[in-house]
Backbone atoms as SQL, in Angstrom:
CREATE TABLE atoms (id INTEGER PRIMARY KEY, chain TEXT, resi INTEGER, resn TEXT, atom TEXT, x REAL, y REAL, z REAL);
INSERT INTO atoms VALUES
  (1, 'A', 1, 'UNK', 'N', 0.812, -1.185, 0.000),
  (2, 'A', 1, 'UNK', 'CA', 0.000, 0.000, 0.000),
  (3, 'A', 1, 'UNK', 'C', 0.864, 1.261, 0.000),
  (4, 'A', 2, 'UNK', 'N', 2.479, 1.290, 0.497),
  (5, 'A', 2, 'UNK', 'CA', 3.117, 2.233, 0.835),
  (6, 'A', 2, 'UNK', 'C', 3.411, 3.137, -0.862),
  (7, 'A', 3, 'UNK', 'N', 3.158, 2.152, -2.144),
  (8, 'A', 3, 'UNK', 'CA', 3.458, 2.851, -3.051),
  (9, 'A', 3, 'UNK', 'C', 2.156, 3.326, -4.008),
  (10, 'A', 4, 'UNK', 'N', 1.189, 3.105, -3.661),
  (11, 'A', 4, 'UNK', 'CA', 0.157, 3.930, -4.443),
  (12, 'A', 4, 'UNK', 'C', -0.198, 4.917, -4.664),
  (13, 'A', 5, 'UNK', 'N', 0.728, 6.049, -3.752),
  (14, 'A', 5, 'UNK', 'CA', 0.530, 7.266, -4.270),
  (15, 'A', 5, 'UNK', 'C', 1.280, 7.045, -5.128),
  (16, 'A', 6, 'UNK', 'N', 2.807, 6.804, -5.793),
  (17, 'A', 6, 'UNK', 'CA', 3.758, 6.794, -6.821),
  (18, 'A', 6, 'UNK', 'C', 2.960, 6.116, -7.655),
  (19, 'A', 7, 'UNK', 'N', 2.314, 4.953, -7.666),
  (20, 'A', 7, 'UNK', 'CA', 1.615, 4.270, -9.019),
  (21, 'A', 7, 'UNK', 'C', 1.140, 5.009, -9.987),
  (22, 'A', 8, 'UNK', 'N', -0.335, 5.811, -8.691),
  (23, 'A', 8, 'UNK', 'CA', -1.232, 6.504, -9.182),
  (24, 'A', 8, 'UNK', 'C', -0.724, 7.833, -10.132),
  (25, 'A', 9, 'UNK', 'N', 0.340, 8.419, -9.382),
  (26, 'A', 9, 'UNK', 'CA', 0.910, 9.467, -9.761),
  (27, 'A', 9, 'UNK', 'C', 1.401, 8.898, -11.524),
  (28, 'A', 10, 'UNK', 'N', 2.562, 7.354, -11.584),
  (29, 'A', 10, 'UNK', 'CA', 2.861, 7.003, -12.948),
  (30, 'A', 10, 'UNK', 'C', 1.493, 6.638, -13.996),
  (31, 'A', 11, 'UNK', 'N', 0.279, 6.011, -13.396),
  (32, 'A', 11, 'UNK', 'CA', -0.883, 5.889, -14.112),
  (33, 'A', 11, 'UNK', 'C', -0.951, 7.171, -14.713),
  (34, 'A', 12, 'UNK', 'N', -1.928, 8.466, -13.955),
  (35, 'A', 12, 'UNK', 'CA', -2.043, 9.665, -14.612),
  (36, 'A', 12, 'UNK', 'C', -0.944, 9.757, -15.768),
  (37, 'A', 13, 'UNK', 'N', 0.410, 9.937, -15.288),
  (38, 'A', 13, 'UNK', 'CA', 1.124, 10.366, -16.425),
  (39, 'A', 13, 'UNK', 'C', 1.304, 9.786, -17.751),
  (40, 'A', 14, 'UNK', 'N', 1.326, 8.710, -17.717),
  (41, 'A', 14, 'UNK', 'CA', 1.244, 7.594, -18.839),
  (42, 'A', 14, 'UNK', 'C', -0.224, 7.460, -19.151),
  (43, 'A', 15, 'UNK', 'N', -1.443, 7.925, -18.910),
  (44, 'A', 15, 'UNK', 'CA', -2.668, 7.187, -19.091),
  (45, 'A', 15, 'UNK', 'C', -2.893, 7.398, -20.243),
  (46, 'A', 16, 'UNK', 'N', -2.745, 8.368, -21.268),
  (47, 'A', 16, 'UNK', 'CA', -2.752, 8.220, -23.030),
  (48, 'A', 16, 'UNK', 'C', -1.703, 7.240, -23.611),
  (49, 'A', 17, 'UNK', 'N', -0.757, 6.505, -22.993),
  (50, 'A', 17, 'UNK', 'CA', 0.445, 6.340, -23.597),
  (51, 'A', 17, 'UNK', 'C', 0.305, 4.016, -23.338),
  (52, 'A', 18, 'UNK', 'N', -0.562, 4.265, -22.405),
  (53, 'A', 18, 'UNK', 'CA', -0.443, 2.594, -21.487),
  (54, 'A', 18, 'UNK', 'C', -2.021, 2.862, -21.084),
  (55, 'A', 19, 'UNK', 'N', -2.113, 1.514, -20.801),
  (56, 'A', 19, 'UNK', 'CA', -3.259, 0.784, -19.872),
  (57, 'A', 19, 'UNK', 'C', -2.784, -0.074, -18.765),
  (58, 'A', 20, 'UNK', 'N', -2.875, 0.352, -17.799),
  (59, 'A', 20, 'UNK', 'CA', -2.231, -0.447, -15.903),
  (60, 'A', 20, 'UNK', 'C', -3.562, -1.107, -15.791),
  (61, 'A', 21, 'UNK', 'N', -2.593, -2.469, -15.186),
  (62, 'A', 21, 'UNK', 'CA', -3.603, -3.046, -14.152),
  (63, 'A', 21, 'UNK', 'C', -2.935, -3.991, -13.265),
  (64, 'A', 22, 'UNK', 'N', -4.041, -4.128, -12.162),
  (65, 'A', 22, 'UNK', 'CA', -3.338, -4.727, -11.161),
  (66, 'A', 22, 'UNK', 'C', -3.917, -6.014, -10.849),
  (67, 'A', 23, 'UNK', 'N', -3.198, -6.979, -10.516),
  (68, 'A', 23, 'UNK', 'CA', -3.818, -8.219, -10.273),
  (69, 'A', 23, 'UNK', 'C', -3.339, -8.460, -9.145),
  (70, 'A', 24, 'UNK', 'N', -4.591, -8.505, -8.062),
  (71, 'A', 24, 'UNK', 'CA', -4.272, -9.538, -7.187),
  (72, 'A', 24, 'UNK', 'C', -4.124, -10.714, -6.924),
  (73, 'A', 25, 'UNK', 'N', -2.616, -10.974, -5.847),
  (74, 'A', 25, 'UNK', 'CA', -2.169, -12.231, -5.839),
  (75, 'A', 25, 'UNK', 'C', -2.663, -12.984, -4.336),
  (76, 'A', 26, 'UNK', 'N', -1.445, -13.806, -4.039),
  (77, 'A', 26, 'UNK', 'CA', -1.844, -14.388, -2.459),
  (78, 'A', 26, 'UNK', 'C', -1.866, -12.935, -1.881),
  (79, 'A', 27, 'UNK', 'N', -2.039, -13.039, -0.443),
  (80, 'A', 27, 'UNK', 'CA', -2.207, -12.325, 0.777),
  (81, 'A', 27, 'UNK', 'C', -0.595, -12.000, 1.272),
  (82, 'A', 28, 'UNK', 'N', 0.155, -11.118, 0.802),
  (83, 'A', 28, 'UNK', 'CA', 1.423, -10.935, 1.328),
  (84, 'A', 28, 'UNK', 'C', 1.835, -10.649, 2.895),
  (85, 'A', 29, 'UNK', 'N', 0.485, -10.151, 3.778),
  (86, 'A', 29, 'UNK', 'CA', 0.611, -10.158, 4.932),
  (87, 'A', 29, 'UNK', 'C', -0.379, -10.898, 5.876),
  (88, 'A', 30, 'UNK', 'N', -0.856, -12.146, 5.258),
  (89, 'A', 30, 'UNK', 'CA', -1.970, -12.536, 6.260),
  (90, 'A', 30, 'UNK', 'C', -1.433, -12.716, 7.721),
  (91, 'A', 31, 'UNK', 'N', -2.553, -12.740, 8.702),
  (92, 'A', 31, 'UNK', 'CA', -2.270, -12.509, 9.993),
  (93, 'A', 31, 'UNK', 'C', -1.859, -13.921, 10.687),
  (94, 'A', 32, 'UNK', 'N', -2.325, -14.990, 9.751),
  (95, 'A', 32, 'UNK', 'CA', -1.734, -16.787, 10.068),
  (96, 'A', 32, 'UNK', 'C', -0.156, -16.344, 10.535),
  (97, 'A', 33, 'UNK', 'N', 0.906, -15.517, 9.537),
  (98, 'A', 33, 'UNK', 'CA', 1.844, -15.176, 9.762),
  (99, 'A', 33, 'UNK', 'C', 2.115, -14.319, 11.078),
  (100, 'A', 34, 'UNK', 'N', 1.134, -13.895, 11.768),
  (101, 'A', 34, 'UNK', 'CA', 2.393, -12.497, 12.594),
  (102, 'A', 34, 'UNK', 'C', 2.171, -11.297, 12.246),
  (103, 'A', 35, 'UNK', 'N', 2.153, -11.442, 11.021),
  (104, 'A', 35, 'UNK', 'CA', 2.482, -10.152, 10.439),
  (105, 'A', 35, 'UNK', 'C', 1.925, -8.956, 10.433),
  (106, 'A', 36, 'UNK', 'N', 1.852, -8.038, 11.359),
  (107, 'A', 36, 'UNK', 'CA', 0.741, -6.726, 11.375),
  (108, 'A', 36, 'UNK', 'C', 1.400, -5.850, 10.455),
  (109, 'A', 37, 'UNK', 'N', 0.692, -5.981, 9.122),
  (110, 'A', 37, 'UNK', 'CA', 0.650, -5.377, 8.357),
  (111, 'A', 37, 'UNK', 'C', -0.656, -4.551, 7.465),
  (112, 'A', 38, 'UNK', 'N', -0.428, -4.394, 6.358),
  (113, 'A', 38, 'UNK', 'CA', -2.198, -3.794, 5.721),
  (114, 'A', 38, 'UNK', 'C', -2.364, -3.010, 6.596),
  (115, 'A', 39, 'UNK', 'N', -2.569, -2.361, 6.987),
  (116, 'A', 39, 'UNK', 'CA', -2.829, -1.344, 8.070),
  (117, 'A', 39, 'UNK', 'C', -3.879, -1.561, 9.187),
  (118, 'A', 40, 'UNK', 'N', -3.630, -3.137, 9.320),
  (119, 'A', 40, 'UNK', 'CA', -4.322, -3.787, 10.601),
  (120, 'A', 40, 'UNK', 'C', -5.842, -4.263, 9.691),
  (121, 'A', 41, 'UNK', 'N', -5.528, -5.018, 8.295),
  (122, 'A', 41, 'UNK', 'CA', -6.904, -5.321, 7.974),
  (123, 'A', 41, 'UNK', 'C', -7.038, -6.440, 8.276),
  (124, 'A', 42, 'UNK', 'N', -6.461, -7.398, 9.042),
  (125, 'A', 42, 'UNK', 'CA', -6.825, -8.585, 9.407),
  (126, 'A', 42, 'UNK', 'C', -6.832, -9.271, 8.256),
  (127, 'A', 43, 'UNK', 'N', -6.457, -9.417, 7.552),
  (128, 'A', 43, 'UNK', 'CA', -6.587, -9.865, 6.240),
  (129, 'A', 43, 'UNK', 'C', -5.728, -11.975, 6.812),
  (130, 'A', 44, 'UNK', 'N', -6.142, -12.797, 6.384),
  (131, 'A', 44, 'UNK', 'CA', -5.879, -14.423, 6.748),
  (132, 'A', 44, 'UNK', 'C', -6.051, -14.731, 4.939),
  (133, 'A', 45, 'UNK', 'N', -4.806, -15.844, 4.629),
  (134, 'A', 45, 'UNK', 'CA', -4.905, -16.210, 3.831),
  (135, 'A', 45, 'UNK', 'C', -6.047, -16.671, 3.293),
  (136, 'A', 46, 'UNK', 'N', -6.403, -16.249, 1.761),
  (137, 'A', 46, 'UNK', 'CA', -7.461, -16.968, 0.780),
  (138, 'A', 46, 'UNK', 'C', -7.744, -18.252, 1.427),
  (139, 'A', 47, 'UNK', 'N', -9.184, -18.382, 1.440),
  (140, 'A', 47, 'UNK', 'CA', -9.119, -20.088, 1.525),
  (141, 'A', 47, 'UNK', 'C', -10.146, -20.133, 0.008),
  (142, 'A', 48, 'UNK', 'N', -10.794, -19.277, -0.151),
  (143, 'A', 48, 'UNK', 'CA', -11.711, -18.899, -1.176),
  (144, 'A', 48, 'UNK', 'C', -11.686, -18.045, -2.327),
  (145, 'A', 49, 'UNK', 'N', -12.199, -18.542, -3.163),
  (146, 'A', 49, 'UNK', 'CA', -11.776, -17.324, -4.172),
  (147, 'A', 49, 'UNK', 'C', -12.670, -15.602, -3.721),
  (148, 'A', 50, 'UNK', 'N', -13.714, -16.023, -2.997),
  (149, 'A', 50, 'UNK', 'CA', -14.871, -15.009, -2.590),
  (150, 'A', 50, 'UNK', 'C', -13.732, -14.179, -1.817),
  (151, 'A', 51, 'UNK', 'N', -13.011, -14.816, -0.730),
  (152, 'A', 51, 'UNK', 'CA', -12.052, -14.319, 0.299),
  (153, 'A', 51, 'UNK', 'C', -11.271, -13.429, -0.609),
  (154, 'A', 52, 'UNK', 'N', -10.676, -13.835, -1.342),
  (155, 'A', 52, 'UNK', 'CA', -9.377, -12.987, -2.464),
  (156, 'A', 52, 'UNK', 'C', -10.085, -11.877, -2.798),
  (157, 'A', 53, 'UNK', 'N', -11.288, -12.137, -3.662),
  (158, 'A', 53, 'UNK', 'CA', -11.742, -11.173, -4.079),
  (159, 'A', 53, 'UNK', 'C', -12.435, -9.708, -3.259),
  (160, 'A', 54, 'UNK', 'N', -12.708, -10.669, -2.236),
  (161, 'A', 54, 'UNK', 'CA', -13.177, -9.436, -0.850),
  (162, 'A', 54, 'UNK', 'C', -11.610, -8.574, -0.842),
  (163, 'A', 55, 'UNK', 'N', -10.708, -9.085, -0.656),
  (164, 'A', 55, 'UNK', 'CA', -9.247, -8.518, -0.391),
  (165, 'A', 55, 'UNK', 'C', -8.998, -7.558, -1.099),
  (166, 'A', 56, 'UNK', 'N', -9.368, -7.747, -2.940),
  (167, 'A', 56, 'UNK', 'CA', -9.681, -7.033, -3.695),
  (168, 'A', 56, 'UNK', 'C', -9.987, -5.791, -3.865),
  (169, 'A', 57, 'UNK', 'N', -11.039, -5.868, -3.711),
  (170, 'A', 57, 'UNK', 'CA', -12.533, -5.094, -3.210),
  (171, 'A', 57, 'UNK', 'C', -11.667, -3.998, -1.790),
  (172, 'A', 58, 'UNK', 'N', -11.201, -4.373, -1.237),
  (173, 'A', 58, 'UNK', 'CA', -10.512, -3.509, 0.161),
  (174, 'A', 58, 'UNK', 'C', -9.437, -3.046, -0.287),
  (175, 'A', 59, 'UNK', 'N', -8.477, -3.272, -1.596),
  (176, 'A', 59, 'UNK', 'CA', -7.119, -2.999, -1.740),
  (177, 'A', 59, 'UNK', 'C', -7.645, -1.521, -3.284),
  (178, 'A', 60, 'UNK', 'N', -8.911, -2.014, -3.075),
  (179, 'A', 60, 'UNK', 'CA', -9.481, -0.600, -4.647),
  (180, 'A', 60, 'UNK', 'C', -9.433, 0.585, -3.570),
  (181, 'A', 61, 'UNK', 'N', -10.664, 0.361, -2.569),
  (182, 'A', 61, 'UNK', 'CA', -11.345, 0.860, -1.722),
  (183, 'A', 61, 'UNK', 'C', -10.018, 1.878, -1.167),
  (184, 'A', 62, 'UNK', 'N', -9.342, 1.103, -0.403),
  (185, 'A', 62, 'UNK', 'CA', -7.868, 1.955, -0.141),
  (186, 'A', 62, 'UNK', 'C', -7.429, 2.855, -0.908),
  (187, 'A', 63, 'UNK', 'N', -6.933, 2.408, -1.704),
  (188, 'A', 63, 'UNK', 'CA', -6.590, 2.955, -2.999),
  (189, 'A', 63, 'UNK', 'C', -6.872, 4.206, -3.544),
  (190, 'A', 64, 'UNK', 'N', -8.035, 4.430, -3.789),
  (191, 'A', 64, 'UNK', 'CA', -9.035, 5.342, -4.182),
  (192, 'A', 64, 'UNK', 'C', -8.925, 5.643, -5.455),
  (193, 'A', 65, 'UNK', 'N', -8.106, 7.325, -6.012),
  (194, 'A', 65, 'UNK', 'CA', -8.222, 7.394, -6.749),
  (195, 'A', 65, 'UNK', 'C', -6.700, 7.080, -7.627),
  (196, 'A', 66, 'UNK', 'N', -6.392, 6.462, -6.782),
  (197, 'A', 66, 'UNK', 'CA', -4.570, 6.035, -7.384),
  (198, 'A', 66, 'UNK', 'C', -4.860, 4.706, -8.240),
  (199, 'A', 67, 'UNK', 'N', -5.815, 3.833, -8.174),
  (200, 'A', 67, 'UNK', 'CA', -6.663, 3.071, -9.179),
  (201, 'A', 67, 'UNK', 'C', -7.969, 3.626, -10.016),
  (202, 'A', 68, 'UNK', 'N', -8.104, 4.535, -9.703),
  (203, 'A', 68, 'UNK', 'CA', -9.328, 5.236, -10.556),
  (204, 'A', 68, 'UNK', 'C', -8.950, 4.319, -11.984),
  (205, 'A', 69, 'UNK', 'N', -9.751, 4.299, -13.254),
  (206, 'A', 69, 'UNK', 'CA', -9.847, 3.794, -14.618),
  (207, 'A', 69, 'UNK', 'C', -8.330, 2.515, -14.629),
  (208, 'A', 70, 'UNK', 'N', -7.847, 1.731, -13.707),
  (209, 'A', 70, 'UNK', 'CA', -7.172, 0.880, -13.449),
  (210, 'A', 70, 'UNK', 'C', -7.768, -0.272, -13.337),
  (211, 'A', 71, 'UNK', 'N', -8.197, -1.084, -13.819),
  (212, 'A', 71, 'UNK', 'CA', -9.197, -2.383, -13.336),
  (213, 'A', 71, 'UNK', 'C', -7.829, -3.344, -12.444),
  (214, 'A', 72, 'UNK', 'N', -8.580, -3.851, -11.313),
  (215, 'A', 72, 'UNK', 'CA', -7.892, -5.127, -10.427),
  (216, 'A', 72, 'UNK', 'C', -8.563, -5.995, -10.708),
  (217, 'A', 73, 'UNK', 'N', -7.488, -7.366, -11.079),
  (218, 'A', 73, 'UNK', 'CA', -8.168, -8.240, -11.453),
  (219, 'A', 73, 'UNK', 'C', -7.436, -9.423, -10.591),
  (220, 'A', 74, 'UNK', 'N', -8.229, -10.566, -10.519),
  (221, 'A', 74, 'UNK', 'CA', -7.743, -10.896, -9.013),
  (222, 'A', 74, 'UNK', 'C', -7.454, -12.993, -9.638),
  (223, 'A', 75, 'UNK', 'N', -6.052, -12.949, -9.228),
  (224, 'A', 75, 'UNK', 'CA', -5.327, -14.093, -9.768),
  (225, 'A', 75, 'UNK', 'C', -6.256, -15.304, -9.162),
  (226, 'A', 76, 'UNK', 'N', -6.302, -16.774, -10.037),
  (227, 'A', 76, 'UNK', 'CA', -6.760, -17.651, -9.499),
  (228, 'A', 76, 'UNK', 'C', -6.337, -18.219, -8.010),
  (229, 'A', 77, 'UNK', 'N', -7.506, -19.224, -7.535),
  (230, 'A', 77, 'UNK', 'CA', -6.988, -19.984, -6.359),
  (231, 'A', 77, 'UNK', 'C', -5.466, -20.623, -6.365),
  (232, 'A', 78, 'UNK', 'N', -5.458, -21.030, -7.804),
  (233, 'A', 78, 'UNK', 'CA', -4.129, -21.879, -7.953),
  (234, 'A', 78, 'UNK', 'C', -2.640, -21.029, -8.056),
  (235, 'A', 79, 'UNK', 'N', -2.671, -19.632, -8.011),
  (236, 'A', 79, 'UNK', 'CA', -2.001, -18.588, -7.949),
  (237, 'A', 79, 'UNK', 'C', -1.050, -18.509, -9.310),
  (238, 'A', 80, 'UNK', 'N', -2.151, -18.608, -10.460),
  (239, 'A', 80, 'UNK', 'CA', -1.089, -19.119, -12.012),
  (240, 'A', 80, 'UNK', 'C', -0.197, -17.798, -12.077),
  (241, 'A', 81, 'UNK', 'N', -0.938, -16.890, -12.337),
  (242, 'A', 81, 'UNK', 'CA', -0.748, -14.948, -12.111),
  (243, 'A', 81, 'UNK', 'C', 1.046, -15.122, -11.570),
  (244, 'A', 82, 'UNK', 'N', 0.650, -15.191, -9.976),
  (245, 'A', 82, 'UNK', 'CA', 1.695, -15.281, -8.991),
  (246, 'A', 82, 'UNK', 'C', 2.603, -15.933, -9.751),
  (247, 'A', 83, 'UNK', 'N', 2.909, -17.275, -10.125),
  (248, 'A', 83, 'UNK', 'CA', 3.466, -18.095, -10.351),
  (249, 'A', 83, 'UNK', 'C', 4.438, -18.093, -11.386),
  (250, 'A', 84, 'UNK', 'N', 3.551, -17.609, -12.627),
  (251, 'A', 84, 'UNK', 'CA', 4.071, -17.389, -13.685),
  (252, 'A', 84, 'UNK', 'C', 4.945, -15.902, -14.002),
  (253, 'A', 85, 'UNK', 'N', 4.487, -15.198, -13.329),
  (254, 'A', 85, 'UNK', 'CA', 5.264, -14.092, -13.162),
  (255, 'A', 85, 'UNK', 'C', 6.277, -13.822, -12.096),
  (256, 'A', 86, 'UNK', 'N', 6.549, -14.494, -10.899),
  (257, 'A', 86, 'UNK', 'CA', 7.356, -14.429, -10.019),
  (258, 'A', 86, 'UNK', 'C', 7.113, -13.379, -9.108),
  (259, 'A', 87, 'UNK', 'N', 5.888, -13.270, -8.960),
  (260, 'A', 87, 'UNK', 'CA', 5.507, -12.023, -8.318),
  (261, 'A', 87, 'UNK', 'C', 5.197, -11.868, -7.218),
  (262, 'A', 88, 'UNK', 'N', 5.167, -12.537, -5.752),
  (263, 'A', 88, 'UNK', 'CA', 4.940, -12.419, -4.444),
  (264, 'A', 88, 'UNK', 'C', 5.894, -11.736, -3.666),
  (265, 'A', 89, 'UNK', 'N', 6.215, -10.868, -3.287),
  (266, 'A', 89, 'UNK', 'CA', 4.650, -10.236, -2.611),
  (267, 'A', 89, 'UNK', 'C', 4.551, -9.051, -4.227),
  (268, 'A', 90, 'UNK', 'N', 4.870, -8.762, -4.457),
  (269, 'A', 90, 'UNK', 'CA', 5.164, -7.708, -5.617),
  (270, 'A', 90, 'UNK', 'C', 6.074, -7.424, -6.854),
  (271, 'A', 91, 'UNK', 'N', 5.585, -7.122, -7.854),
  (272, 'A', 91, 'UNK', 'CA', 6.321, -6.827, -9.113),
  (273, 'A', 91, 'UNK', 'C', 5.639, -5.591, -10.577),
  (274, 'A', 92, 'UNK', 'N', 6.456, -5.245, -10.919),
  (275, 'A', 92, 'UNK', 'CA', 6.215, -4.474, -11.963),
  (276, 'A', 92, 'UNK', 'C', 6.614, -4.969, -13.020),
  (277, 'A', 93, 'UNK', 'N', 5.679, -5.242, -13.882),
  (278, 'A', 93, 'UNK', 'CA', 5.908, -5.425, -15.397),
  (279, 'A', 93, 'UNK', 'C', 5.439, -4.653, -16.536),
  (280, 'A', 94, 'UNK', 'N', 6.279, -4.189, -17.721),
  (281, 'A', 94, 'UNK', 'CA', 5.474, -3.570, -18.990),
  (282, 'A', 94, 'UNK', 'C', 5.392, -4.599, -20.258),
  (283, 'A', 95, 'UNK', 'N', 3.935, -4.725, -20.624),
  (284, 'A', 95, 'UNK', 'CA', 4.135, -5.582, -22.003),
  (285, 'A', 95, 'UNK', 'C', 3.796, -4.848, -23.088),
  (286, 'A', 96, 'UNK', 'N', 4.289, -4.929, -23.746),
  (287, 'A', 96, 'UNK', 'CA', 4.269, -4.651, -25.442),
  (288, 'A', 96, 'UNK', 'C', 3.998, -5.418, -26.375),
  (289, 'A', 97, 'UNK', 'N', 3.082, -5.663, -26.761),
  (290, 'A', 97, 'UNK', 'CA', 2.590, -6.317, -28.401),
  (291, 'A', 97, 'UNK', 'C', 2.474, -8.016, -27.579),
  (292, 'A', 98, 'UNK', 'N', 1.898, -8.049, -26.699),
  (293, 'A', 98, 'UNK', 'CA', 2.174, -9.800, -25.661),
  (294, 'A', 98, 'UNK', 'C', 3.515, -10.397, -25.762),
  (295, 'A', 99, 'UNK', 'N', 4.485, -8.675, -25.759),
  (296, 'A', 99, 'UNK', 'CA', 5.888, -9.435, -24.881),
  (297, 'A', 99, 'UNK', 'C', 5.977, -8.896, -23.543),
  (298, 'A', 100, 'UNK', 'N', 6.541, -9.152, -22.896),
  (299, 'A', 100, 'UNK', 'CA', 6.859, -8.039, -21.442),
  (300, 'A', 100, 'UNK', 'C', 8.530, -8.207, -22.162),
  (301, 'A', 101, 'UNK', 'N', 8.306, -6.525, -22.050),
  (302, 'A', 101, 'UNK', 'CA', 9.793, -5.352, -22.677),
  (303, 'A', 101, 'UNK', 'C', 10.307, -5.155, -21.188),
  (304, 'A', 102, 'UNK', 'N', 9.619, -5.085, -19.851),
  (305, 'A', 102, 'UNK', 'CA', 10.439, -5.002, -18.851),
  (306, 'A', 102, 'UNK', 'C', 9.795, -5.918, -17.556),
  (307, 'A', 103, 'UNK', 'N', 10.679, -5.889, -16.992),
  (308, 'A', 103, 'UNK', 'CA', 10.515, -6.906, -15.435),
  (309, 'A', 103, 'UNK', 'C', 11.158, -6.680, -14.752),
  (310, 'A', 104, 'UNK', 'N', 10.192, -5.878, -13.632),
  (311, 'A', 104, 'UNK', 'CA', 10.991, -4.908, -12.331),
  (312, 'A', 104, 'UNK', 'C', 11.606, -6.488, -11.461),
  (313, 'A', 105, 'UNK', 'N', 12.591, -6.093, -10.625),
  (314, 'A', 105, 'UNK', 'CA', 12.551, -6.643, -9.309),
  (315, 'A', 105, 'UNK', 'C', 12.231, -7.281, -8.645),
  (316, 'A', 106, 'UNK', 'N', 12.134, -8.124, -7.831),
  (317, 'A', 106, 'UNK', 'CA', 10.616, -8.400, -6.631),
  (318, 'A', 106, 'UNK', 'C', 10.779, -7.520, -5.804),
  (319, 'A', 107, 'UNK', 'N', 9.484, -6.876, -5.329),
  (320, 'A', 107, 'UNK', 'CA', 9.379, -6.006, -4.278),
  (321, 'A', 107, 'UNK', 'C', 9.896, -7.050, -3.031),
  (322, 'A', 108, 'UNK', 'N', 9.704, -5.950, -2.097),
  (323, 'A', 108, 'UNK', 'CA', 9.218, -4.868, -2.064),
  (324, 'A', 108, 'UNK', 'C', 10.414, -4.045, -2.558),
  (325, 'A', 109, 'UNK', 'N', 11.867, -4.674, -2.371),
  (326, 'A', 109, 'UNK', 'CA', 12.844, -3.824, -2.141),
  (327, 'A', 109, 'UNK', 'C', 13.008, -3.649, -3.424),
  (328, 'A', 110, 'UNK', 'N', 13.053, -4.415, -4.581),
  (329, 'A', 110, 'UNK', 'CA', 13.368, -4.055, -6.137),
  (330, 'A', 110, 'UNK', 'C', 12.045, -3.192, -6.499),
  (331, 'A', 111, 'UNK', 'N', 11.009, -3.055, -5.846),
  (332, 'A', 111, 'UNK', 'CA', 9.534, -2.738, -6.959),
  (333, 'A', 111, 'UNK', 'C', 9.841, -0.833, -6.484),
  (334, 'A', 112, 'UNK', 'N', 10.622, -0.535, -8.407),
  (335, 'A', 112, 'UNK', 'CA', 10.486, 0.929, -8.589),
  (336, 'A', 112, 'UNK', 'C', 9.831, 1.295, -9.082),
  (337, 'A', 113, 'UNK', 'N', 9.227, 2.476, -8.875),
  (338, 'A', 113, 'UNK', 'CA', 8.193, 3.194, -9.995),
  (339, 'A', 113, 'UNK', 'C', 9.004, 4.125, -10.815),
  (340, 'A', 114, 'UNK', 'N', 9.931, 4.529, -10.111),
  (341, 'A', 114, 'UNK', 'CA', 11.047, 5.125, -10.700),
  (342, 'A', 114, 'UNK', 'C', 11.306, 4.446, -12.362),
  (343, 'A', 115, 'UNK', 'N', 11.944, 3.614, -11.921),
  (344, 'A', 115, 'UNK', 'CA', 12.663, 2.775, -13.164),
  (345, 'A', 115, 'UNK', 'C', 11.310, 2.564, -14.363),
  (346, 'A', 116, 'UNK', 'N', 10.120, 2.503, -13.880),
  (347, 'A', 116, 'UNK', 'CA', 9.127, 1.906, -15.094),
  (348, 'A', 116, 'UNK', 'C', 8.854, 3.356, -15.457),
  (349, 'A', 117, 'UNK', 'N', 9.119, 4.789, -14.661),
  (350, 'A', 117, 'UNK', 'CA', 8.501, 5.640, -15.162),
  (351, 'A', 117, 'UNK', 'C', 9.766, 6.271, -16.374),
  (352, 'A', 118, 'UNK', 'N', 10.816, 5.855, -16.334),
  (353, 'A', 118, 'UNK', 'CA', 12.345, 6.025, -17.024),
  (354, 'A', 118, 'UNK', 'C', 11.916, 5.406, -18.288),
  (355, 'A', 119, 'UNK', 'N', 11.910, 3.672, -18.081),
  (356, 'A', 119, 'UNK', 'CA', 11.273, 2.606, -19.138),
  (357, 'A', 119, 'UNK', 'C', 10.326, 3.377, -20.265),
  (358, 'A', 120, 'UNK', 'N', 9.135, 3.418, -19.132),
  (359, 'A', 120, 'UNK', 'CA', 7.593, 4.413, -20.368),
  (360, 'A', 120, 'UNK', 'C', 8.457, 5.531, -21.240),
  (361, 'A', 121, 'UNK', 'N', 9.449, 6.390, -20.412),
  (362, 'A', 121, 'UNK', 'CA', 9.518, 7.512, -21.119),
  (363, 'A', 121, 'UNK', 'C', 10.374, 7.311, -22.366),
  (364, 'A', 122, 'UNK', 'N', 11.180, 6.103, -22.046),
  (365, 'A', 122, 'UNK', 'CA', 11.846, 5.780, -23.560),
  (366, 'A', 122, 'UNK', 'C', 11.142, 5.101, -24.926),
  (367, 'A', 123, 'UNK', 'N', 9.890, 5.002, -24.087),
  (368, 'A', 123, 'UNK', 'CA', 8.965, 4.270, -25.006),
  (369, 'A', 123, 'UNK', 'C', 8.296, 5.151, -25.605),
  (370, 'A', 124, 'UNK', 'N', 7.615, 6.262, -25.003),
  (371, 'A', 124, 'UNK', 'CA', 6.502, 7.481, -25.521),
  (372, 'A', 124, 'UNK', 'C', 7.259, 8.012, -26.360);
């Protein structure tokens, strides 16, 4: 959640140039773990797809207008999304023509907005 103002901020700027979206994956801080994170949403791993998608639904809600015209779309039970992209807890990717031209990091510590907003600009 700590980077959605920067997202929102790279969405606006790019929004004639790209189409963002976000897919939700597993639960990077469920509370099974320890982990008080989310800003205390209690959030417990998926057991359901209803569950994920509630998570969803709370990670727009947050959000606000830093997803405005952004659709979240929310990865299967079987976590193909996650999987295939290497993406837990987080990642940035740009695709072009159904290649991906870039592949940030894994967050949290690699996931720049910096670097994809560098990327776009060599692209525009």
């Amino acid at each position: 959640m700590e980077h959605l103002d920067d997202f929102g901020a790279l969405r606006v700027k790019f929004q004639d140039a790209a189409d963002f979206v976000t897919i939700y994956i597993s639960e990077a801080h469920p509370t099974e773990q320890g982990i008080d994170a989310w800003e205390n949403y209690n959030l417990r791993q998926h057991r359901t797809m209803e569950d994920k998608i509630e998570a969803a639904r709370i990670l727009k809600k947050e959000a606000g207008k830093n997803l405005d015209g952004s659709p979240i779309l929310v990865d299967s039970m079987c976590n193909e999304a996650e999987k295939n992209y290497s993406a837990l807890p987080e990642r940035l990717y740009v695709i072009l023509d159904n290649k991906i031209v870039y592949a940030g990091d894994l967050g949290p510590f690699g996931y720049s907005i910096k670097e994809v907003d560098q990327f776009l600009q060599k692209l525009n």
